[in-house]
C-alpha positions as CSV (number, residue, x, y, z in Angstrom):
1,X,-23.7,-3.4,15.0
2,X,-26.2,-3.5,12.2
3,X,-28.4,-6.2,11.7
4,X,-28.4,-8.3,8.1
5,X,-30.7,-11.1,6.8
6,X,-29.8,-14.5,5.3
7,X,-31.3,-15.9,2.3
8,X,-33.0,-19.0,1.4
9,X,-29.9,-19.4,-0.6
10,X,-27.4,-19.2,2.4
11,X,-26.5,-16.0,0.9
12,X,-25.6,-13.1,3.5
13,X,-26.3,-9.4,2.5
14,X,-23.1,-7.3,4.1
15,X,-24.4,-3.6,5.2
16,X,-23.5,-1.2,2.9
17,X,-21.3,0.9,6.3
18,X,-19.2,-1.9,6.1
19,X,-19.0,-2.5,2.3
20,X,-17.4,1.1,1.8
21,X,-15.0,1.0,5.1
22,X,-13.5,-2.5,3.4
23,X,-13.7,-1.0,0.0
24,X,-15.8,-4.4,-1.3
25,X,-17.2,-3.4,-4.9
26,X,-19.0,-5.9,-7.3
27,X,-17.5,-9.1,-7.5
28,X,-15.1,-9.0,-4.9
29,X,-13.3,-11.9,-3.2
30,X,-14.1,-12.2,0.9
31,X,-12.8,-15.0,3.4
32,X,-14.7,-16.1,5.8
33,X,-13.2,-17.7,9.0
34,X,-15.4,-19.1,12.4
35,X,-12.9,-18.8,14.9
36,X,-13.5,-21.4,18.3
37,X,-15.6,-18.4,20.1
38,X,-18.0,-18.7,17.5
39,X,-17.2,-15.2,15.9
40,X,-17.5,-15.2,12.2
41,X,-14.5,-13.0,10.9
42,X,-15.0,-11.6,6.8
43,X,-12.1,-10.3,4.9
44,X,-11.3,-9.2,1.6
45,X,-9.3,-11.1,-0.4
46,X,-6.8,-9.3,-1.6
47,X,-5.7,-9.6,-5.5
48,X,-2.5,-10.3,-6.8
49,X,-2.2,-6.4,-8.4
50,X,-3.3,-5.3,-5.2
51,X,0.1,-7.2,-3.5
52,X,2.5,-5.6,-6.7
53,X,5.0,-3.6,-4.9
54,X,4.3,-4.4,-1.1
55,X,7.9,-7.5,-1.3
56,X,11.0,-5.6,-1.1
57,X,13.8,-7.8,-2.9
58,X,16.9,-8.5,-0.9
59,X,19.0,-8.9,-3.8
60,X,19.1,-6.9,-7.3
61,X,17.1,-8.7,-10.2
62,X,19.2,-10.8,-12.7
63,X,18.8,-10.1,-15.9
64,X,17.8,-12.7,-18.7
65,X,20.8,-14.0,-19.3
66,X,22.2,-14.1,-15.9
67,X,19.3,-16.1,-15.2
68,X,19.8,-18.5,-18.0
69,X,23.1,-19.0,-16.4
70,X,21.8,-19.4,-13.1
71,X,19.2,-22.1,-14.2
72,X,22.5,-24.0,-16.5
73,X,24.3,-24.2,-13.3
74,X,21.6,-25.0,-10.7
75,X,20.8,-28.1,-13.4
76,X,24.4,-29.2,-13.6
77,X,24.9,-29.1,-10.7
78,X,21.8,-31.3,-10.0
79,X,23.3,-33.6,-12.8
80,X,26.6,-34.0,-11.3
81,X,28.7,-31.8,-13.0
82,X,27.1,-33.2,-16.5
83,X,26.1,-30.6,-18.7
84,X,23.7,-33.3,-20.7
C-alpha cells in the first residue's frame, strides 16, 4: 500500500510502483469503478491496436466481392426478393 495525495483539482497522483506494473505512460486512458464495498478499482483502458489480433474468426474472411454479394443478397432479401 502506498499512500498518494489528491489535488485541489480532484486530480489523483498514481505511485510510480503501480504506474510501471500496469504499463500506464503519458496520456493513457484508466477506468475507474467504486464497487458497493467502497473499493475504488483503476484500470487501463485498453486501445483498439492493443485488441488487434486477440478475436479469432470462426469463419475465413470474404473477399471484396463476395462481400458485395453478400450485402446484394442480405438487401434483397430485406426488399422481398426486389432487386430495386
Amino acid at each position: 500500500m502506498f499512500p498518494t495525495n489528491l489535488s485541489s483539482k480532484g486530480q489523483l497522483t498514481i505511485p510510480k510502483k503501480f504506474r510501471l506494473r500496469m504499463k500506464l505512460t503519458g496520456r493513457r486512458s484508466v477506468l475507474v469503478e467504486q464497487r458497493p464495498d467502497g473499493i475504488i478499482l483503476v484500470r487501463p483502458v485498453r486501445s483498439v491496436l492493443q485488441l488487434a489480433g486477440t478475436l479469432s474468426l470462426k469463419r475465413p474472411l470474404l473477399t471484396p466481392e463476395q462481400e458485395r454479394r453478400a450485402v446484394q443478397d442480405m438487401l434483397a432479401k430485406e426488399r422481398g426478393g426486389r432487386l430495386n
